[in-house]
TIMIFI-141085 format. One record per residue (C-alpha): x, y, z; residue in three letters. Coordinates in steps of 0.5 Angstrom, whole numbers, padded with zeros to 4 digits, always signed. Example, Ala and Ser with C-alpha at 12.3 -4.5 7.8 and 13.67 -1.06 7.14 Angstrom:
BEGIN
+0025-0009+0016Ala;+0027-0002+0014Ser;
END
This chain:
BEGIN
+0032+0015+0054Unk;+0039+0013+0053Unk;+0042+0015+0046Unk;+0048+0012+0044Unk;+0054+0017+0042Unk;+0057+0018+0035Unk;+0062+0016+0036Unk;+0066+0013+0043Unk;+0071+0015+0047Unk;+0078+0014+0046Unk;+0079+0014+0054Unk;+0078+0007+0057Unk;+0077+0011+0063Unk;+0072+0015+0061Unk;+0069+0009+0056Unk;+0068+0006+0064Unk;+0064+0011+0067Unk;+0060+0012+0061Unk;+0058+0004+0062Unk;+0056+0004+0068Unk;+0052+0009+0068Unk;+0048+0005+0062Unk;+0048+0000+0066Unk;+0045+0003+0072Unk;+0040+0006+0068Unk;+0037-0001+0065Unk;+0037-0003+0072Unk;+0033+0002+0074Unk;+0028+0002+0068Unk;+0028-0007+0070Unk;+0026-0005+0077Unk;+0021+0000+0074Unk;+0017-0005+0070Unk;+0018-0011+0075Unk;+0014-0006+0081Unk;+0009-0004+0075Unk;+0009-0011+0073Unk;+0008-0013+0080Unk;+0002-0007+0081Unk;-0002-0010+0075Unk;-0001-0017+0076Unk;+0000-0019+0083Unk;-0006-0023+0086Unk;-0010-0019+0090Unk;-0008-0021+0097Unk;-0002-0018+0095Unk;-0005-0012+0092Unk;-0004-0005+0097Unk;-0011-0003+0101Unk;-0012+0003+0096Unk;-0013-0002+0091Unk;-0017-0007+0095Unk;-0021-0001+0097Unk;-0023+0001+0090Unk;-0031-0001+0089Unk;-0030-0001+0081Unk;-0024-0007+0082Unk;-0029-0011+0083Unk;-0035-0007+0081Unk;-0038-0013+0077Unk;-0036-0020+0081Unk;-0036-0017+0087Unk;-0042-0023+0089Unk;-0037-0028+0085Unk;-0032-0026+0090Unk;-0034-0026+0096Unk;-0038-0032+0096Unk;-0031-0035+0095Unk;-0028-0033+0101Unk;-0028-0037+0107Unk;-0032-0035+0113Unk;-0030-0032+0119Unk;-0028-0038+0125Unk;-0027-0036+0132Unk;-0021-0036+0136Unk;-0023-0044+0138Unk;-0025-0047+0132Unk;-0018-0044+0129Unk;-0015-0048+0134Unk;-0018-0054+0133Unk;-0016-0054+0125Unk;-0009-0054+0128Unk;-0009-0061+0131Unk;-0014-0064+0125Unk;-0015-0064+0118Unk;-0018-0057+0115Unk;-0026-0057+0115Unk;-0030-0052+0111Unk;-0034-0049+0116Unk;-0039-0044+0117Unk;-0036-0039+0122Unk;-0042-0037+0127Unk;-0046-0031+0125Unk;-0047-0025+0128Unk;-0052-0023+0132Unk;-0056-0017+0130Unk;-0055-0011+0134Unk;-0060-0011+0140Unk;-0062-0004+0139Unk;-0066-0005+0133Unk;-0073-0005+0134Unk;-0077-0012+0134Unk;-0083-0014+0131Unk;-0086-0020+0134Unk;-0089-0025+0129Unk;-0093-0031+0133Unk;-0094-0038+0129Unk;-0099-0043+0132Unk;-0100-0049+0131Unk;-0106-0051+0127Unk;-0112-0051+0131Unk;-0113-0059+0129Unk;-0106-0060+0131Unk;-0107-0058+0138Unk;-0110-0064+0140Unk;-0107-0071+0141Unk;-0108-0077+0138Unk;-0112-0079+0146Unk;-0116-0074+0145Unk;-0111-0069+0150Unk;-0111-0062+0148Unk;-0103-0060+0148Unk;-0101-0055+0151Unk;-0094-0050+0150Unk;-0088-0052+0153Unk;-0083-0048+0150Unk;-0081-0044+0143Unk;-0076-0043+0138Unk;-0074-0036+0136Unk;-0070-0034+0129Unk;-0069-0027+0128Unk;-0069-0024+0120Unk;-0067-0017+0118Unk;-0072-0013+0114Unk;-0070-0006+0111Unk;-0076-0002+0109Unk;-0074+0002+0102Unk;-0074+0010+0103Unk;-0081+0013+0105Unk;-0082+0020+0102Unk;-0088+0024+0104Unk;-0090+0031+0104Unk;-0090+0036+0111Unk;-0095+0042+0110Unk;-0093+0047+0115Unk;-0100+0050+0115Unk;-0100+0057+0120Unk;-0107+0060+0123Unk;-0107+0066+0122Unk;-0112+0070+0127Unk;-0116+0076+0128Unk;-0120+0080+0132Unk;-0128+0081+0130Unk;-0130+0086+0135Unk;-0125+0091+0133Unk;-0120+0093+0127Unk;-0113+0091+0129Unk;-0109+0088+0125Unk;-0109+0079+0124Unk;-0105+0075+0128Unk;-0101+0070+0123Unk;-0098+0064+0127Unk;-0090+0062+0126Unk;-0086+0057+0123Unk;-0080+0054+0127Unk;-0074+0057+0123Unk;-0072+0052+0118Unk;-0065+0052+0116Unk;-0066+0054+0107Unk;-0072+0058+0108Unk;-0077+0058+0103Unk;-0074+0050+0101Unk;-0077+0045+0100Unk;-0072+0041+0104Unk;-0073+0038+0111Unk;-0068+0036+0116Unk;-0068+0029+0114Unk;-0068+0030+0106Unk;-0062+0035+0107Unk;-0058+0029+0113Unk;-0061+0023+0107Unk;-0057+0027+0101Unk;-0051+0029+0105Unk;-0050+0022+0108Unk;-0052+0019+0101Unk;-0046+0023+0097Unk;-0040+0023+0103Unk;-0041+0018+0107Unk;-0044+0013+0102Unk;-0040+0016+0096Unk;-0047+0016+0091Unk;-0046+0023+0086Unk;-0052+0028+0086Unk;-0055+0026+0079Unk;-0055+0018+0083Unk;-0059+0020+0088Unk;-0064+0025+0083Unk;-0065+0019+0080Unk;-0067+0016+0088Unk;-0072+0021+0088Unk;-0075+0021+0081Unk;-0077+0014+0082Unk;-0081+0017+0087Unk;-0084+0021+0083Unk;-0081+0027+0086Unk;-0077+0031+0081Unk;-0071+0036+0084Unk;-0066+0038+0079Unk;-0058+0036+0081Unk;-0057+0043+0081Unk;-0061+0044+0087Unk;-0059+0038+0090Unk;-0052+0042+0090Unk;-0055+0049+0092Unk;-0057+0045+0098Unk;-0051+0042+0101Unk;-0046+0048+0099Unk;-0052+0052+0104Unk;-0052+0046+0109Unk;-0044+0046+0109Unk;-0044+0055+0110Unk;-0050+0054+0116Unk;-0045+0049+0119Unk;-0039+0052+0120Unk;-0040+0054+0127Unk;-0039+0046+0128Unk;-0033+0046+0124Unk;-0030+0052+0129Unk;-0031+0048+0134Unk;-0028+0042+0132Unk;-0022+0046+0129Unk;-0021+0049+0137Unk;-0021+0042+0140Unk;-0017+0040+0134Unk;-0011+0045+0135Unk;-0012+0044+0143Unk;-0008+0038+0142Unk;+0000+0036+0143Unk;-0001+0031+0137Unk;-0003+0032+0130Unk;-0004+0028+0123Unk;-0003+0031+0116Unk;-0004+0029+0110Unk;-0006+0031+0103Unk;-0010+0029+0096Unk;-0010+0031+0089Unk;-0018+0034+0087Unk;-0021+0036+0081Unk;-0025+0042+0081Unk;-0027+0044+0073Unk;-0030+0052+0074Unk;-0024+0056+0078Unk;-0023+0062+0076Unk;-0017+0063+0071Unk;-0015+0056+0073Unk;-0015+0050+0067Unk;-0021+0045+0069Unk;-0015+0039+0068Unk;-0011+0043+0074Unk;-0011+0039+0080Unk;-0013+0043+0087Unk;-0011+0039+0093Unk;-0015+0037+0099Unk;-0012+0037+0106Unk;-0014+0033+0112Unk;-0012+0033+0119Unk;-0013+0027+0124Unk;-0013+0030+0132Unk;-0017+0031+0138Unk;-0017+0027+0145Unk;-0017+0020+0145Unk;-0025+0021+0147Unk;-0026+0026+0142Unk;-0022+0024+0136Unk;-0023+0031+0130Unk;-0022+0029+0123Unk;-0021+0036+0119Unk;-0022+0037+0111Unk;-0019+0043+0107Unk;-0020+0045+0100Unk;-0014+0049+0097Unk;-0011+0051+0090Unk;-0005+0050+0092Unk;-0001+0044+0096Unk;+0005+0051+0098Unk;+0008+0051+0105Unk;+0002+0057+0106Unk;-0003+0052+0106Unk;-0001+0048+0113Unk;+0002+0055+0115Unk;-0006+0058+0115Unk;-0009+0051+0117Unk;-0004+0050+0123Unk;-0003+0057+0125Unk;-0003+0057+0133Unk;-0002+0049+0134Unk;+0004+0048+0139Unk;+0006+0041+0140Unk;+0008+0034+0136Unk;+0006+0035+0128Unk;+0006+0028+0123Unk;+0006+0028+0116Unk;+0010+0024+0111Unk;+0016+0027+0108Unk;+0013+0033+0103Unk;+0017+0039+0104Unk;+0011+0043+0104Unk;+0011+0042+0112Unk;+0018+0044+0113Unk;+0015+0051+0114Unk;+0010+0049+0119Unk;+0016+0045+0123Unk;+0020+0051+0124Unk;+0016+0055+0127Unk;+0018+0055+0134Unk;+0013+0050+0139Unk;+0012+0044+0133Unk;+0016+0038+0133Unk;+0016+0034+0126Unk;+0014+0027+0126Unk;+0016+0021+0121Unk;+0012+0015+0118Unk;+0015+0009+0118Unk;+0010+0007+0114Unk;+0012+0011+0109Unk;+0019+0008+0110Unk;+0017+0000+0110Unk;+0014+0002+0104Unk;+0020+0004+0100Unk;+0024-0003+0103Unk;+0018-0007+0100Unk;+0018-0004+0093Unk;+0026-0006+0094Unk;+0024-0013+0097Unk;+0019-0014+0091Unk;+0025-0013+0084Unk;+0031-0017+0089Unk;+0032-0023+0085Unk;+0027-0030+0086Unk;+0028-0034+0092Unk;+0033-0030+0095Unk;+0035-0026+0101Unk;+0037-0018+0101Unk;+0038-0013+0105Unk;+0032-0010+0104Unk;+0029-0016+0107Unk;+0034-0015+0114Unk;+0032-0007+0113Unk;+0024-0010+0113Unk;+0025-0015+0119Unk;+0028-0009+0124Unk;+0022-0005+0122Unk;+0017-0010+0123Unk;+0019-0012+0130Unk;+0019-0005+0132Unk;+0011-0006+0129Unk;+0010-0012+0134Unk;+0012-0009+0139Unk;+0007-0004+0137Unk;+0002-0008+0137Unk;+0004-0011+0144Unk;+0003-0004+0147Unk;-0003-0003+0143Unk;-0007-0004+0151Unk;-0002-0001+0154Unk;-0003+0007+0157Unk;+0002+0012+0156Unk;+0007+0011+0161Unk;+0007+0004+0160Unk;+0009+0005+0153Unk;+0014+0009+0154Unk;+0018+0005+0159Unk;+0018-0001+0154Unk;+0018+0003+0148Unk;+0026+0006+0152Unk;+0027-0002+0153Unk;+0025-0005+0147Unk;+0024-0001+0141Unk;+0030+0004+0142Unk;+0036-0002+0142Unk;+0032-0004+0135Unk;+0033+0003+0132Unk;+0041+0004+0134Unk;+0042-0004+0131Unk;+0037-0001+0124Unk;+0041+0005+0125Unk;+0048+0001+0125Unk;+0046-0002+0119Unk;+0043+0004+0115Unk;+0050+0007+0116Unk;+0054+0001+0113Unk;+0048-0001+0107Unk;+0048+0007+0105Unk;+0055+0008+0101Unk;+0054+0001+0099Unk;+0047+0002+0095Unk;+0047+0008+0088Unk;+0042+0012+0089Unk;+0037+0011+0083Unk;+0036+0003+0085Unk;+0030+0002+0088Unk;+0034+0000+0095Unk;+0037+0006+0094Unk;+0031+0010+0095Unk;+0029+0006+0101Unk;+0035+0008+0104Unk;+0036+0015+0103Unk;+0029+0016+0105Unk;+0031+0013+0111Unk;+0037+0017+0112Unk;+0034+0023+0111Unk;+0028+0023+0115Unk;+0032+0019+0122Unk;+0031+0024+0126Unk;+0023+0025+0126Unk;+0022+0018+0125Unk;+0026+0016+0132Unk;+0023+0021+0135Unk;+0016+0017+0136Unk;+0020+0014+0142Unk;+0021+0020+0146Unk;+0013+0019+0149Unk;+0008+0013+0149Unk;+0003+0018+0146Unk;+0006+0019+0140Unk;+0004+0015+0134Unk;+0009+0011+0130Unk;+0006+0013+0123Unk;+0001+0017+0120Unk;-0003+0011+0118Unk;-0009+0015+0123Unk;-0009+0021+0117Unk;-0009+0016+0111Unk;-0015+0013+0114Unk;-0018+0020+0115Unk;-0017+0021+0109Unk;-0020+0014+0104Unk;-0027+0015+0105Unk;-0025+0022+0101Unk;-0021+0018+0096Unk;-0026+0011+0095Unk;-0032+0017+0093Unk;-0028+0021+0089Unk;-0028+0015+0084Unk;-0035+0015+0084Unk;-0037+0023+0084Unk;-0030+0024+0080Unk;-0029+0032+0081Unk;-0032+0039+0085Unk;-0036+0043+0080Unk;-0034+0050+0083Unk;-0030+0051+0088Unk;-0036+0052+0093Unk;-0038+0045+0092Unk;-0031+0043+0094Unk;-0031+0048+0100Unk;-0038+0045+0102Unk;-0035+0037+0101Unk;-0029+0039+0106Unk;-0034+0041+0111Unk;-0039+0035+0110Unk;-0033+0031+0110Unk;-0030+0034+0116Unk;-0037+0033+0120Unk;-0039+0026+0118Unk;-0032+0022+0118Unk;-0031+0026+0125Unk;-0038+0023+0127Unk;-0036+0016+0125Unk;-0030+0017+0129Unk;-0033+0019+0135Unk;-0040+0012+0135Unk;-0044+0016+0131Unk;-0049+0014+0125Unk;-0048+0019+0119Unk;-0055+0020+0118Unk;-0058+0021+0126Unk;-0053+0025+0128Unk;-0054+0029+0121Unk;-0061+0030+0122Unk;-0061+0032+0129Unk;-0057+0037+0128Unk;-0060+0040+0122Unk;-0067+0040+0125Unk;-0064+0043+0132Unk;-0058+0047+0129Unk;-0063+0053+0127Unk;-0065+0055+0134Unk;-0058+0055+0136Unk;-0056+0062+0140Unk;-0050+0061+0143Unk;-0043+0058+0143Unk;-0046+0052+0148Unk;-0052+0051+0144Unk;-0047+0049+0138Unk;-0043+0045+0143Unk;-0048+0041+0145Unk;-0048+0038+0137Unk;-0042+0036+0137Unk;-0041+0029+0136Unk;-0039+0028+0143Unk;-0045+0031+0146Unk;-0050+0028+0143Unk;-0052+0020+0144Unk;-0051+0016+0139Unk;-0057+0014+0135Unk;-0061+0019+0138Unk;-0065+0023+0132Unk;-0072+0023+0132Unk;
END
């Protein structure tokens, strides 16, 4: 806030300076309010995806909207819209998926309409089929585990009791499937556990949210042998993805329940087994991915927080820039210039998004064949985006909106040209942001961690479903199988044959 002095100064320069400054601060705050504006009244298709992502946006006329938008045309029909006037059209329905079990249901024609008017029976000549989805709503029933015990009657020796296979929660009353469905339901789905004790209610089973969190914290701590061999694939590989978010947890020890925790993720892992990896932490300090990429040679990508820069200096990692992070700021610039008119945000905006269409021309392409053209295309781009900056920079005050974008830019050059070094390097960190929406889209609904060991036990079940989806897995069957195999692993081999990329998708019994 901006207070007028008593009295002003005698000096014109003086009075000048002070002026000016003024001046740039009303500036300031009008862009401040127009982006806020922007964020709050802006049409939807405007709006930034985690706004677009939110369930509770459109929570109440989700139905309403959706039956509004136009369906889907193929690539033919938007051609041909083109060359005539536009027709409302129904895009062409998906096929289910052939993998779904079929039930057949015949329809005969009456028996007294199978013979003609001559007296002829009719006979078949051909059919029609039309496919229908069914869901059959959740089945619960009870295993009994019903052990014979033996013993001998012509002597004294002791009864025989046969054994159960081991469980993974001894003395539980959850089974595989009960454990895959709440895991799936909370972290894949985004259901809170009082929801899903409502599910089961309605069932007339009754188990206490309280449980319900005692077994996924239990499922998470029997896990952790997966999550070691995630975590080896994942630090195995020369590029890797970083990123954070705010967590709430309401019962740490010495801690104020409004304070934030943070959950970390990271994104790596060969293109054929791709590693989504969560981390709980108090803290978002350099120690936190001191401690999380301890060991890890190769190319690091994250946004700009210096809580990285520690990390990068570790001798063997080199940093990498987000140049989405940078389109951003040029945009919120591009979004407060003056109506209707061209500024240098917009030639800033247009160098980079060129530097995207060549990514997505590449998208195909091998690693080889990325490089070669990224030499060629994307580099002459990058020194014509440079010259500009280096011109643009002493012209623009800091404050602005376009002083920001600038600055940002400036001060990360370095690790954002340095994408072109490779054809396997990323432009951007988009891959780890993606990682880490489904943490954010459940927050919304479950809120907060109660205890750190909730949100210990989230990280894990986060990092093994987003790591199945990932790799072509189904949450739920891949969850099941694990669970219902994972109390009989011995060794090392044993776990890696669970891991996402060793089981055949939609394999669970």
């Amino acid at each position: 806030m901006i207070s007028a002095p008593e009295t002003l100064p005698d000096d014109p320069v003086l009075l000048k300076q002070m002026l000016l400054l003024a001046q740039g601060k009303v500036a300031q705050l009008q862009e401040q309010v127009a982006l806020l504006r922007h964020k709050l009244f802006s049409p939807k298709s405007e709006r930034s995806p985690e706004d677009a992502d939110s369930p509770q946006l459109a929570m109440f006329n989700e139905a309403e909207e959706l039956i509004e938008q136009p369906a889907a045309v193929d690539e033919s029909e938007e051609q041909a819209e083109d060359v005539v006037a536009p027709v409302k059209r129904r895009g062409k329905r998906k096929p289910l998926p052939a993998s779904l079990p079929r039930v057949e249901i015949v329809h005969e024609l009456p028996e007294h309409e199978r013979t003609c008017a001559c007296g002829a029976c009719k006979q078949v000549i051909g059919e029609e089929a039309s496919e229908q989805l069914e869901i059959i709503p959740m089945r619960v029933r009870v295993i009994r585990h019903i052990r014979k015990t033996y013993a001998c009657t012509a002597c004294e020796a002791a009864p025989v009791t046969a054994d159960k296979p081991a469980q993974l929660i001894e003395k539980s009353l959850a089974s595989p499937s009960v454990l895959a469905m709440l895991l799936t339901t909370k972290y894949a789905d985004g259901i809170p556990l009082y929801r899903f004790e409502k599910m089961l209610s309605r069932h007339g089973v009754d188990i206490p949210r309280q449980t319900l969190a005692r077994w996924v914290i239990q499922s998470g701590e029997q896990l952790q042998p997966l999550l070691n061999l995630l975590r080896d694939t994942l630090l195995d590989h020369p590029v890797l993805h970083c990123d954070e978010t705010r967590l709430q947890v309401l019962h740490e020890p010495g801690r104020d329940p409004t304070a934030h925790s943070w959950m970390w993720v990271q994104s790596g892992g060969p293109p054929d087994r791709p590693v989504i990896l969560f981390d709980y932490s108090t803290s978002r300090a350099q120690d936190v991915p001191l401690r999380l990429l301890d060991g890890y040679r190769g190319y690091l990508m994250t946004d700009d927080y210096a809580g990285y820069n520690a990390v990068a200096l570790k001798g063997g990692i080199e940093r990498l820039g987000c140049w989405a992070h940078a389109r951003r700021k040029f945009v919120d610039a591009q979004k407060v210039q003056p109506k209707g008119k061209t500024g240098r945000a917009d030639m800033a905006l247009n160098l980079i998004n060129k530097l995207y269409g060549i990514e997505r021309d590449l998208k195909e392409a091998n690693d080889s064949e990325r490089l070669s053209a990224r030499q060629q295309r994307s580099v002459p781009i990058l020194d014509q985006l440079k010259a500009w900056l280096d011109k643009t920079q002493p012209q623009v005050a800091g404050q602005t909106a376009l002083g920001k974008a600038v600055n940002y830019l400036a001060s990360n050059w370095s690790k954002l040209v340095r994408y072109v070094e490779g054809g396997h390097l990323p432009i951007d960190n988009n891959r780890a942001e993606n990682a880490i929406r489904p943490f954010v889209i459940g927050r919304k609904n479950w809120l907060f961690s109660d205890t750190p060991q909730g949100a210990t036990a989230s990280a894990q079940i986060y990092s093994l479903i987003e790591t199945a989806k990932a790799n072509g897995q189904e949450p739920y069957a891949w969850l099941r199988q694990v669970l219902e195999r994972l109390p009989s692993a011995r060794s090392v081999e044993d776990y890696e044959a669970l891991l996402p990329w060793n089981c055949a998708p939609n394999s669970a019994s």
